[in-house]
RODO-2510 file (C-alpha; in nm, 4 decimals, decimal comma):
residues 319
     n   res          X          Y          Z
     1     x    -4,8698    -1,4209    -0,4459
     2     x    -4,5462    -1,5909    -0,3770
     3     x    -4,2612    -1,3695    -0,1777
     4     x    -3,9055    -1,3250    -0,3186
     5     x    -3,6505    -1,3470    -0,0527
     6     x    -3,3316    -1,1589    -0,0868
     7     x    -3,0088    -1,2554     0,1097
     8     x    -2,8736    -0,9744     0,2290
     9     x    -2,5023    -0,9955     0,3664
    10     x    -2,4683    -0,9673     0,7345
    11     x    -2,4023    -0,6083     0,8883
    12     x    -2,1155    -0,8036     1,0064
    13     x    -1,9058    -0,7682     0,7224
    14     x    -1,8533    -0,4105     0,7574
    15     x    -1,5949    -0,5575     0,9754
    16     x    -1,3893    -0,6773     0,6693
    17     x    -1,3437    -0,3405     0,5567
    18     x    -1,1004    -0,2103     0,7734
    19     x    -0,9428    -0,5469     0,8100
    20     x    -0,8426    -0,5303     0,4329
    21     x    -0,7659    -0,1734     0,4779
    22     x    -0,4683    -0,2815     0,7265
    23     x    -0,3828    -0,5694     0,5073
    24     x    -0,3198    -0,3396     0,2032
    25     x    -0,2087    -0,0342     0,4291
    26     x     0,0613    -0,3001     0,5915
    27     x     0,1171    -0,4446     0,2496
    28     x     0,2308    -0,0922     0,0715
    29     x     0,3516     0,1187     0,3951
    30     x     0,5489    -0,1068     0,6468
    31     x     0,7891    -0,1740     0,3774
    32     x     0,8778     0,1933     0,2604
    33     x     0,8445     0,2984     0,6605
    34     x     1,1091     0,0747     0,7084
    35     x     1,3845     0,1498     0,4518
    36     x     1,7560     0,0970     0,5807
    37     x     2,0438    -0,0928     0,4824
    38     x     2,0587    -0,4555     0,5033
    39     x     2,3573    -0,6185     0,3709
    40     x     2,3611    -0,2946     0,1134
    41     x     2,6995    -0,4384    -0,1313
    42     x     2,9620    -0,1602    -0,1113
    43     x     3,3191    -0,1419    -0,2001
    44     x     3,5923    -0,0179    -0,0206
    45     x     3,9025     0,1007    -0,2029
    46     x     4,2748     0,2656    -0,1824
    47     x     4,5876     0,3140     0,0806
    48     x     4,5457     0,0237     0,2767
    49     x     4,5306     0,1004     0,6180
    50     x     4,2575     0,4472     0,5695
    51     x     4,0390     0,2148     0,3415
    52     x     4,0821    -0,0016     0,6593
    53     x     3,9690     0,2539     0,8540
    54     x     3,6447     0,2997     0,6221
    55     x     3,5369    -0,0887     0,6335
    56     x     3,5689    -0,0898     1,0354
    57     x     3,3154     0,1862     1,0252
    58     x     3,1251     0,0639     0,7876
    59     x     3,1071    -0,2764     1,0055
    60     x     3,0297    -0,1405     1,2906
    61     x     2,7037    -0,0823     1,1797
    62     x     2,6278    -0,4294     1,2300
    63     x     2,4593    -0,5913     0,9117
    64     x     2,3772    -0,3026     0,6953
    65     x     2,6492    -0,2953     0,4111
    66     x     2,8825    -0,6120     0,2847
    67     x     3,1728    -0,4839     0,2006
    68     x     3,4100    -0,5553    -0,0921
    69     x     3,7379    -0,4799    -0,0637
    70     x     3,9145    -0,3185    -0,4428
    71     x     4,2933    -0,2111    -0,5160
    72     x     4,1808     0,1384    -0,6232
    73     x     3,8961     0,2805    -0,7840
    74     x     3,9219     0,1501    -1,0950
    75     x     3,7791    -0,1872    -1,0473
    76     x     3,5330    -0,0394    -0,7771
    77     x     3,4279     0,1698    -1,0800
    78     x     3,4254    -0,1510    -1,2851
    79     x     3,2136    -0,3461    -1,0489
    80     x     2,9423    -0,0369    -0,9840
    81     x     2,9247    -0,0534    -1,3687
    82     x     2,8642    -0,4461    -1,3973
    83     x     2,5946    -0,4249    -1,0672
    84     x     2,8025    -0,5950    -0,8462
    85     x     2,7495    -0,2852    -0,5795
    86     x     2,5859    -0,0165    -0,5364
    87     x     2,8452     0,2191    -0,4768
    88     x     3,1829     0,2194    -0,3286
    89     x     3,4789     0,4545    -0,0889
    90     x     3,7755     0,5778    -0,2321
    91     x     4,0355     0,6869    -0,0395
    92     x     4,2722     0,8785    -0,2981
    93     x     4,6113     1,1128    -0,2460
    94     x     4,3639     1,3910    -0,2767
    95     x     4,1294     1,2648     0,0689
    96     x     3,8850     1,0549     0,0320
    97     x     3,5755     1,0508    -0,2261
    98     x     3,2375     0,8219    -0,2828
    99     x     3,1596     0,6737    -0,6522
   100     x     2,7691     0,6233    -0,6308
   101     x     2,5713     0,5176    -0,9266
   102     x     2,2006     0,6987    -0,9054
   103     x     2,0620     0,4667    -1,2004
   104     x     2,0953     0,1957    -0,9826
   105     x     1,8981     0,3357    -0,6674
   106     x     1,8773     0,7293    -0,5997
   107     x     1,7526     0,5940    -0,2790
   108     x     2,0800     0,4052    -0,2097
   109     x     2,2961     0,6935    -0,3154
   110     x     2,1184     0,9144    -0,0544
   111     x     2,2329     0,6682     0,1931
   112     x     2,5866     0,6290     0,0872
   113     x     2,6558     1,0141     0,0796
   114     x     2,5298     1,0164     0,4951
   115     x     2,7440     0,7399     0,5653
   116     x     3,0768     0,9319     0,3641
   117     x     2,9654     1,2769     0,5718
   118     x     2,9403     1,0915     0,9011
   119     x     3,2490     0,9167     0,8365
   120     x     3,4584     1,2191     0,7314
   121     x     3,5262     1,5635     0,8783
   122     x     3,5838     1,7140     0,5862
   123     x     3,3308     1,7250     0,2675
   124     x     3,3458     1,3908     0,0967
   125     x     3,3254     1,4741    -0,3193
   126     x     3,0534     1,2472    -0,4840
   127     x     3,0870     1,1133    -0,8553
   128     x     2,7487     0,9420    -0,9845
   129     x     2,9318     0,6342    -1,1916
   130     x     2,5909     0,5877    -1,3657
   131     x     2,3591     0,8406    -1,3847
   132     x     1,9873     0,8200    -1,3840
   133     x     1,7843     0,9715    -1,6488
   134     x     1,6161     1,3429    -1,6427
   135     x     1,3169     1,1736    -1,5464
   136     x     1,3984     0,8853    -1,3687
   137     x     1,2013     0,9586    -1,1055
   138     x     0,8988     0,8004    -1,2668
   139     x     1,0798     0,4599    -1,2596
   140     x     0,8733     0,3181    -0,9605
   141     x     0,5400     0,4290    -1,1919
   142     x     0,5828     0,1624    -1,4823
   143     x     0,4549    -0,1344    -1,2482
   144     x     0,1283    -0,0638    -1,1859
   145     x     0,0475    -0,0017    -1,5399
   146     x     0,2594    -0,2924    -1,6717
   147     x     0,0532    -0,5191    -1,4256
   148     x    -0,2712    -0,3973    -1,4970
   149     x    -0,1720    -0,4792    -1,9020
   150     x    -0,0623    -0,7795    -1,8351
   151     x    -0,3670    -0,9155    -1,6218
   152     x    -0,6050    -0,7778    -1,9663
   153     x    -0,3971    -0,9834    -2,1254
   154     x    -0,3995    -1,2945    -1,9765
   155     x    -0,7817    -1,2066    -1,9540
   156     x    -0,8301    -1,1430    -2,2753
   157     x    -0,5973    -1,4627    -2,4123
   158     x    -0,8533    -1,6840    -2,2221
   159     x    -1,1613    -1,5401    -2,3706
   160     x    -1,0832    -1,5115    -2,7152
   161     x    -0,9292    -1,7911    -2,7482
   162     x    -1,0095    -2,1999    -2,7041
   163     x    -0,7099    -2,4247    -2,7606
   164     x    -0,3843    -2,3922    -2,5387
   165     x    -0,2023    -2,3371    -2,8180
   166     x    -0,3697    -2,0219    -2,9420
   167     x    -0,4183    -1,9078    -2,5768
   168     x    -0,0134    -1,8930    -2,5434
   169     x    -0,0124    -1,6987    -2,9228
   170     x    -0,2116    -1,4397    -2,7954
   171     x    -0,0754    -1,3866    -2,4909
   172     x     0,3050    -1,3634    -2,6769
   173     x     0,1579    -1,1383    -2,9022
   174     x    -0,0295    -0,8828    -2,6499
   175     x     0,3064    -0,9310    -2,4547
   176     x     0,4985    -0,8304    -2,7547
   177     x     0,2381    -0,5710    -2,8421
   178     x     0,2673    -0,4389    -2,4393
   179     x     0,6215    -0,4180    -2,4256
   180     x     0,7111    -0,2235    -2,7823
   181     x     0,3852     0,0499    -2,6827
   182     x     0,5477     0,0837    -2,3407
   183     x     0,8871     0,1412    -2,4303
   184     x     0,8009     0,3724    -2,6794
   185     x     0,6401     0,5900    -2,4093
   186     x     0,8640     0,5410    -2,0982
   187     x     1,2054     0,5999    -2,3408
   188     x     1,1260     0,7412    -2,6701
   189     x     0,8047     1,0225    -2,4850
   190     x     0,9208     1,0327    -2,1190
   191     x     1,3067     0,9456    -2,1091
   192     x     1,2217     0,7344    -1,8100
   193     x     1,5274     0,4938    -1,9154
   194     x     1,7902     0,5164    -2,1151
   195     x     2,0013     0,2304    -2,2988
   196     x     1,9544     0,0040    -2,6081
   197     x     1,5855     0,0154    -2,7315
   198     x     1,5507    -0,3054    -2,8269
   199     x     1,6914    -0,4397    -2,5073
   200     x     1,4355    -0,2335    -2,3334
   201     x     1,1190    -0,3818    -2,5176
   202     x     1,2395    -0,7572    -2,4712
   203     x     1,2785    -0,6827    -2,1037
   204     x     0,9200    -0,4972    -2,0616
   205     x     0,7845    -0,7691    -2,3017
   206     x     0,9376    -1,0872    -2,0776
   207     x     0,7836    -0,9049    -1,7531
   208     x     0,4409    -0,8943    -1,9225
   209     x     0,4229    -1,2253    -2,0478
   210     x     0,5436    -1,3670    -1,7053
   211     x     0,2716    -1,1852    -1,5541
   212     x    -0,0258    -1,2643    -1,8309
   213     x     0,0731    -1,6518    -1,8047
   214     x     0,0440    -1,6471    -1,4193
   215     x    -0,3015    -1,4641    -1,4611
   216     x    -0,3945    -1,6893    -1,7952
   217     x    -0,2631    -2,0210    -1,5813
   218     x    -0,4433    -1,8943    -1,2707
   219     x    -0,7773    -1,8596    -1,4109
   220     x    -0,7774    -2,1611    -1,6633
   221     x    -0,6841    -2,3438    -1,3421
   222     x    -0,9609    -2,1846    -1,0659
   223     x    -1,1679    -1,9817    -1,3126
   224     x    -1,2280    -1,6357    -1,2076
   225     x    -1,1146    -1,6708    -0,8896
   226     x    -0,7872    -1,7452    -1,0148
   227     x    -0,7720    -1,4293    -1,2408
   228     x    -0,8495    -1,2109    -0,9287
   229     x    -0,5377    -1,4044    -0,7203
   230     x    -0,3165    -1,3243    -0,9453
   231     x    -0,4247    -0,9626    -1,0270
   232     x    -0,3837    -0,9025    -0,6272
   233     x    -0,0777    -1,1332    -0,5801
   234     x     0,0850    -0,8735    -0,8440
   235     x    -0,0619    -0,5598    -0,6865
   236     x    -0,0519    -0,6551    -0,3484
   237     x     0,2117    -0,8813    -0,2948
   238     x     0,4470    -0,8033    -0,6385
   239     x     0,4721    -0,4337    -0,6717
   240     x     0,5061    -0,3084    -0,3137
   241     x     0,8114    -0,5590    -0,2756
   242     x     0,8970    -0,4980    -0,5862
   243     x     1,1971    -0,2498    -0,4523
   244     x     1,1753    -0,0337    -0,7650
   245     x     1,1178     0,3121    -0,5861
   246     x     1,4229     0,1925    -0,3223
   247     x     1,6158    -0,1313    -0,3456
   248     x     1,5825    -0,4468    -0,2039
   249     x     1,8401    -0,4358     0,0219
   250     x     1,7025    -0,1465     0,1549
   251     x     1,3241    -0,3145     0,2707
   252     x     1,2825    -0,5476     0,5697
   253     x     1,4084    -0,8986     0,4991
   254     x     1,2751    -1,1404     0,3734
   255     x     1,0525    -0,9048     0,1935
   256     x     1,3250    -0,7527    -0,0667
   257     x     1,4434    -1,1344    -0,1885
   258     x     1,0847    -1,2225    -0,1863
   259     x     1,0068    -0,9452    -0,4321
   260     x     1,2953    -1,0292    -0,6641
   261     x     1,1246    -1,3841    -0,6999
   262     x     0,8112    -1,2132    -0,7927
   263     x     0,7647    -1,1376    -1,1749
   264     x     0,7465    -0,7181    -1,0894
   265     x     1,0343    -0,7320    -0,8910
   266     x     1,2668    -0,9358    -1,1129
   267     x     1,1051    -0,7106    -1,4081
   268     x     1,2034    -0,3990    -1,2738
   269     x     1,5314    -0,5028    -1,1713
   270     x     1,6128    -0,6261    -1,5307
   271     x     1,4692    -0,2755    -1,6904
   272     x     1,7671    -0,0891    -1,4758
   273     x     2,0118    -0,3676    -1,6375
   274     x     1,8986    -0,3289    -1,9703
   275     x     1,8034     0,0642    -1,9244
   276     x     2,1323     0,1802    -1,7287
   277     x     2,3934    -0,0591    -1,7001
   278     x     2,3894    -0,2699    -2,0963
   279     x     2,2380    -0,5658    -1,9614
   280     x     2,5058    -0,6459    -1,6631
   281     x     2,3529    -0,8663    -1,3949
   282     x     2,0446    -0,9422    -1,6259
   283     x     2,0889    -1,3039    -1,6036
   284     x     1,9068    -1,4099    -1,2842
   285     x     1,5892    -1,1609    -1,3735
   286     x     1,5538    -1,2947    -1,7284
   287     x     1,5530    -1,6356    -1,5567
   288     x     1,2647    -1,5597    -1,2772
   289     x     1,0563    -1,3819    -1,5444
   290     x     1,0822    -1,6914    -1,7509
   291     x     1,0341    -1,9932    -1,5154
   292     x     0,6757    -1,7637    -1,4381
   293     x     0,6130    -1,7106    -1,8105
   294     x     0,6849    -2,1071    -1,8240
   295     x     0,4830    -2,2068    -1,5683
   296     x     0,1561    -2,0130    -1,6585
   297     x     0,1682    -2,1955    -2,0207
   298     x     0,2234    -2,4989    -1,8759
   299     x    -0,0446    -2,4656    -1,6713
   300     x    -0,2528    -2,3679    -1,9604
   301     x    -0,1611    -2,6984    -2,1225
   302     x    -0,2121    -2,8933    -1,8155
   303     x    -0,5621    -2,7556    -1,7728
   304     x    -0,6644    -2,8044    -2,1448
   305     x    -0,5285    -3,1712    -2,1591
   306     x    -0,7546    -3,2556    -1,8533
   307     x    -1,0316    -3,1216    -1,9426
   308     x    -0,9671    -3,2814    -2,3098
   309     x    -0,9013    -3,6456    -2,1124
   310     x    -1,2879    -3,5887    -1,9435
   311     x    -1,4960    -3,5224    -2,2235
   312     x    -1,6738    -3,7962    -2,3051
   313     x    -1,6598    -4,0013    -2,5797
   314     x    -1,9804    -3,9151    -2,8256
   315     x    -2,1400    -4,2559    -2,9805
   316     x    -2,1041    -4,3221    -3,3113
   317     x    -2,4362    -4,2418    -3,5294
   318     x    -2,6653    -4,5395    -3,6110
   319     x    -2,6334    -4,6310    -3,9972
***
């Protein structure tokens, strides 16, 4: 009676378990474990030789804020508004005072408000230039979600669908589909942003398509394997640099301008343009999120024309 022998994996790779527990524990910890300010932009404002004062402080902490020097607070104002800084000192007739702007990074705001006590005897007033929402604290939530919709739809763009052509339909559409059903929740349900709604939508719909092509692109490309690299590249890599619960001038460089290259980092970052601050600074986000979105269809494309150029010929019938 002939024997069936099963291949059992070696006891061995028990051993991988805790070595992808570090790589994912390393991955999602060491950057929040390590939050400071690294060339943090800041402004510096007022009576010349106090606001002086305020920017020799500042630089003597030796590569943690880049300071901007402004006439008064009016254009510091102005820049914190168009996401040129975070947040900027004042030094006014009345003493001195910090403009912060919470939308931007609550995070960042904490930090500014030590550095204005430290620097000051006296109380140092705080005005929050833009405000984050009730429930902005949920901000850092919308990845995951947003990544996990995205890979289904690259996923499901692949199997429904032959042609490149009708591969890149669905996977606008589910974007499309992805983005209006999220921003419905997250601003109209939850009040998780603010701003125009439209603007909102076309943001969360340009992050999901970015991140659907990569997935779509990866797996046309290497098959499965390819849909699993980009679903952990996005976890793994993407949403833990992302910066969205901190900044990213507040995680260990290279990490933070890494993550703004990666399609949940630049996403996030255009959501607090769009949601907080009417689309200032949106540019270079809208940019990253399409070159992805471009190259994932192009890969597509790539892919299908290959495999078009290999298929045989068929002979023609016999009459």
């Amino acid at each position: 009676m002939p024997t069936t022998s099963h291949h059992r994996p070696s006891l061995a790779a028990i051993l991988l378990v805790p070595v992808v527990a570090a790589i994912v524990l390393t991955l999602f910890a060491w950057p929040n474990a390590r939050l400071e300010p690294r060339d943090l932009p800041v402004g510096v404002a007022g009576e010349p030789a106090a606001a002086t004062a305020i920017e020799q402080r500042l630089s003597a902490r030796d590569g943690a804020f880049a300071v901007h020097r402004y006439t008064d607070g009016a254009p510091a104002r102005h820049a914190i508004e168009e996401r040129d800084i975070y947040g900027a000192f004042v030094v006014t007739s009345a003493g001195p005072k910090l403009l912060t702007a919470s939308a931007a990074s609550a995070a960042v705001s904490q930090t500014l408000s030590h550095a204005a006590a430290d620097s000051s005897a006296t109380p140092v007033p705080v005005h929050d230039v833009v405000a984050a929402a009730p429930a902005g604290a949920a901000f850092a939530s919308l990845l995951l979600p947003l990544i996990i919709a995205a890979s289904l739809t690259g996923v499901a763009a692949t199997r429904l669908a032959s042609g490149a052509l009708r591969r890149t339909g669905l996977i606008v559409t589910g974007s499309v589909l992805v983005g209006l059903t999220a921003t419905a929740i997250v601003q109209s349900w939850l009040g998780v942003v603010e701003g125009e709604w439209a603007a909102n939508a076309a943001a969360m719909s340009l992050m999901v398509a970015a991140m659907a092509s990569l997935v779509a692109g990866l797996e046309a490309l290497l098959g499965r394997a390819g849909t699993i690299l980009g679903l952990l590249t996005m976890i793994l890599v993407g949403n833990p640099l992302s910066g969205a619960a901190s900044s990213p001038e507040l995680l260990p460089q290279p990490t933070g301008a890494i993550g703004q290259l990666l399609p949940p980092g630049a996403g996030a970052s255009l959501l607090r343009s769009t949601g907080f601050f009417d689309g200032a600074a949106a540019g270079g986000h809208v940019t990253v999120l399409a070159a992805w979105a471009l190259a994932g269809v192009a890969t597509i494309f790539l892919v299908a024309a290959r495999t078009r150029h290999r298929l045989p010929a068929t002979a023609p019938l016999p009459a």
